[in-house]
C-alpha positions as a Markdown table, in Angstrom:
| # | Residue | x | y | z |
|---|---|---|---|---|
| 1 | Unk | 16.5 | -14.4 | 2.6 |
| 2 | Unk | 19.0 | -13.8 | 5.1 |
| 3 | Unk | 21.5 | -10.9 | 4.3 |
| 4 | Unk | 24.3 | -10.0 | 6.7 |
| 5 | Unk | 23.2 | -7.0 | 8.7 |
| 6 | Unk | 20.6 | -6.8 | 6.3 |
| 7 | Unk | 17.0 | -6.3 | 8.6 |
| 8 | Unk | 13.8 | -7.0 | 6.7 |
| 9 | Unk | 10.1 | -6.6 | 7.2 |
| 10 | Unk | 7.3 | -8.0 | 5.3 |
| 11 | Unk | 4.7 | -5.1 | 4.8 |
| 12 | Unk | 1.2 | -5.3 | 4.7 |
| 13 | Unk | 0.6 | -2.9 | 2.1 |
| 14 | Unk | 1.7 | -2.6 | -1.5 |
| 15 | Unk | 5.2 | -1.1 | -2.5 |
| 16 | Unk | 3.9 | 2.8 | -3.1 |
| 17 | Unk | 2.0 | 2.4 | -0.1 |
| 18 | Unk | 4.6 | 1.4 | 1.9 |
| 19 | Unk | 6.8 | 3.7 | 0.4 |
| 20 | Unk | 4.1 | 6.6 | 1.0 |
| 21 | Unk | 3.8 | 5.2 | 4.8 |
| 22 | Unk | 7.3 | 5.3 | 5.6 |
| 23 | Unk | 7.5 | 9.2 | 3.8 |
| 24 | Unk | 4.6 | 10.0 | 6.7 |
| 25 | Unk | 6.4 | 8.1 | 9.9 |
| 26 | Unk | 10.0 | 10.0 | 9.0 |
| 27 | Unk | 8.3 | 13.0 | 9.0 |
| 28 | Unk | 6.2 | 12.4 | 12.2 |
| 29 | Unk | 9.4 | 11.2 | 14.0 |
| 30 | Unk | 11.2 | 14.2 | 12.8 |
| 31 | Unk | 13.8 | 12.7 | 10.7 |
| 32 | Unk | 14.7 | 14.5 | 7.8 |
| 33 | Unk | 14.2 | 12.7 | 3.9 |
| 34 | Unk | 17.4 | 13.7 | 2.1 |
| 35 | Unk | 16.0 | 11.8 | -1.1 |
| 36 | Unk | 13.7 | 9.2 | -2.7 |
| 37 | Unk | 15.1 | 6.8 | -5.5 |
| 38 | Unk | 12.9 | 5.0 | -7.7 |
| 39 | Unk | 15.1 | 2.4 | -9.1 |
| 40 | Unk | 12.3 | 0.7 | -11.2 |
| 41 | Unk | 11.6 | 4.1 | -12.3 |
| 42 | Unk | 15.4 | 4.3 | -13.3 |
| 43 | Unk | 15.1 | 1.0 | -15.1 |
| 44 | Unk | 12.4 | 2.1 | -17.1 |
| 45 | Unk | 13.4 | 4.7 | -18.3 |
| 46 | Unk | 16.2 | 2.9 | -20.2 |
| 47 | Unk | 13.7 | -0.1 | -21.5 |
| 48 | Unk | 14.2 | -2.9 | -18.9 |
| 49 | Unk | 11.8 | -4.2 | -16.3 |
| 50 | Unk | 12.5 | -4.4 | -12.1 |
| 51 | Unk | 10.0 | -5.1 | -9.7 |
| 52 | Unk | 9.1 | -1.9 | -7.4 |
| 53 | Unk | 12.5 | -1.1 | -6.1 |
| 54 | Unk | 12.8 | 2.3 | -3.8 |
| 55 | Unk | 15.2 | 3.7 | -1.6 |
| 56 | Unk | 14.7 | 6.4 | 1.0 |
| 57 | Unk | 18.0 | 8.3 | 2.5 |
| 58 | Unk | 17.0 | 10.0 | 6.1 |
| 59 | Unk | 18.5 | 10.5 | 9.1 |
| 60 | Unk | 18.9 | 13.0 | 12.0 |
| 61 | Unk | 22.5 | 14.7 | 12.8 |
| 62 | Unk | 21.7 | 13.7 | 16.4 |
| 63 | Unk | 21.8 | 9.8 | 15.9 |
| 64 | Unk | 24.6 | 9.8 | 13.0 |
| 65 | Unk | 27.1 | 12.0 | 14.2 |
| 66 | Unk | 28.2 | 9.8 | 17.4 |
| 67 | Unk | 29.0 | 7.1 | 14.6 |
| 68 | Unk | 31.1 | 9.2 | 13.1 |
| 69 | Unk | 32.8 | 10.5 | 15.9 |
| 70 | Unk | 34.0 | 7.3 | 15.9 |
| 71 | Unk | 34.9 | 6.2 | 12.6 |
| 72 | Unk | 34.2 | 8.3 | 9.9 |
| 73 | Unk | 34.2 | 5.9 | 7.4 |
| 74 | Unk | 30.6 | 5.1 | 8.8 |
| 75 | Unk | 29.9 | 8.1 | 6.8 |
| 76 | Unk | 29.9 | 6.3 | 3.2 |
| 77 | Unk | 27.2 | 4.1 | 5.0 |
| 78 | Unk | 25.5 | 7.2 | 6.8 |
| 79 | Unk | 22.5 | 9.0 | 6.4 |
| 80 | Unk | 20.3 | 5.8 | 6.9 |
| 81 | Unk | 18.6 | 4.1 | 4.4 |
| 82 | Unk | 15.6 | 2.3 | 3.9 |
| 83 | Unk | 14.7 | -0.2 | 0.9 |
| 84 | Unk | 11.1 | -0.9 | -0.1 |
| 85 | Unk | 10.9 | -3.5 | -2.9 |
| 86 | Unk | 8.8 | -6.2 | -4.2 |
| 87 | Unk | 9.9 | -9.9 | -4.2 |
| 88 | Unk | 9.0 | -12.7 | -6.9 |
| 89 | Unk | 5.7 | -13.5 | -5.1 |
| 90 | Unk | 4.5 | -10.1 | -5.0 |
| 91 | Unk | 5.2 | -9.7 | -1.4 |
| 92 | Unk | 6.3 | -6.2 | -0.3 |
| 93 | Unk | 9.5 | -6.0 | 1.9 |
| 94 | Unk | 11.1 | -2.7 | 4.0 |
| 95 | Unk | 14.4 | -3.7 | 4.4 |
| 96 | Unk | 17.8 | -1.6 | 6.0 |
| 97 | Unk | 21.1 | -2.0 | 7.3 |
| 98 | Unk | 21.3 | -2.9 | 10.9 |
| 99 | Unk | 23.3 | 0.0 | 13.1 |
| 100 | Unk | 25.1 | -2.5 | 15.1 |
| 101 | Unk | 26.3 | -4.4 | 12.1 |
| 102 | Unk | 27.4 | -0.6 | 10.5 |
| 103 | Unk | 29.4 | -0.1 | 13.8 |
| 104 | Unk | 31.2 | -3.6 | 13.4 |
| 105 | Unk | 31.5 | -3.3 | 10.0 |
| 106 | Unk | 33.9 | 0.2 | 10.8 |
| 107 | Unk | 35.4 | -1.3 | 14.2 |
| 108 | Unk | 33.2 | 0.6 | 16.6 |
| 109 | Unk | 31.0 | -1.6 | 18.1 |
| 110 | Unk | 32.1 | -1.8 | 21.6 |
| 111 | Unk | 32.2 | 2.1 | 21.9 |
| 112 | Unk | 29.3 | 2.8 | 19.8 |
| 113 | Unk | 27.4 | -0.4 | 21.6 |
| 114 | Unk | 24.3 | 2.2 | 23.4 |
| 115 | Unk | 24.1 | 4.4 | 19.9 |
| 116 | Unk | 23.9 | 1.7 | 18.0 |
| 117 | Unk | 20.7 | -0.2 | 20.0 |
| 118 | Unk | 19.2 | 3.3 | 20.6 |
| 119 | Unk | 19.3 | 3.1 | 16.8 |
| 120 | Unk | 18.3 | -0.3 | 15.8 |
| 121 | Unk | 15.3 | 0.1 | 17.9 |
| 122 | Unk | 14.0 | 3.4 | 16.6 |
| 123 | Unk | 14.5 | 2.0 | 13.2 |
| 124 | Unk | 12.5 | -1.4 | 14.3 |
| 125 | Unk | 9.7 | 0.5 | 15.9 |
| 126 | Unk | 9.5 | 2.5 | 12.6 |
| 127 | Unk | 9.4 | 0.0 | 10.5 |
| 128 | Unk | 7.1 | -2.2 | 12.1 |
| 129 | Unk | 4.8 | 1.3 | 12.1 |
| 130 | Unk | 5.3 | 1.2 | 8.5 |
| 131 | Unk | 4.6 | -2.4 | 7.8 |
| 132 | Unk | 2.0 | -3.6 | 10.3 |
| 133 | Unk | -1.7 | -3.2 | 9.3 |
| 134 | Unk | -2.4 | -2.6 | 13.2 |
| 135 | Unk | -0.1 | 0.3 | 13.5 |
């Protein structure tokens, strides 16, 4: 599956777990959890099926307002977002939009270049937290 700008990491643990895990590694990292969606829930709730499908909004004033000092437009794509869903073979993904590819995406990578890697490696470590049975 290759997405542009799209990052994705296979977890190691179910789709509530990983969910739950991710909930856990915001808060230790001090990020705040704007909201939780449950789209499967969603889809339930008006009769049709969906695999586990969740979305987590987060983010920290302190990494998202440089981006937007630059281009606020990056604000539609801003707070961060994080994807936990369930593929055809059962597999459990964490999936979210790459910083660098959000700063191209509003013309601001060349200025935004540090913020942006500062980012994507937070986000990296965090999600390999999430996902990895070692962590």
């Amino acid at each position: 599956m290759a997405v542009d700008g799209l990052v994705s990491f296979r977890s190691n643990f179910g789709p509530e777990q990983t969910v739950e895990r991710l909930k856990a590694e915001l808060q230790a990292r001090g990020l705040t959890l704007f909201a939780a969606i449950d789209h499967a829930a969603g889809a339930a709730d008006v009769g049709l099926a969906l695999r586990p499908t969740a979305v987590l909004i987060f983010g920290h004033a302190k990494g998202g307002t440089p981006l937007m000092q630059a281009a606020q437009t990056i604000g539609i794509d801003l707070p961060l977002k994080a994807l936990v869903w369930q593929d055809a073979a059962g597999d459990t993904w964490l999936s979210y939009n790459d910083p660098a590819w959000l700063a191209e995406r509003h013309g601001v990578a060349e200025q935004t270049r540090t913020v942006s890697a500062n980012l994507a490696a937070a986000l990296g470590a965090m999600a390999k937290a999430v996902t990895s049975a070692t962590a």
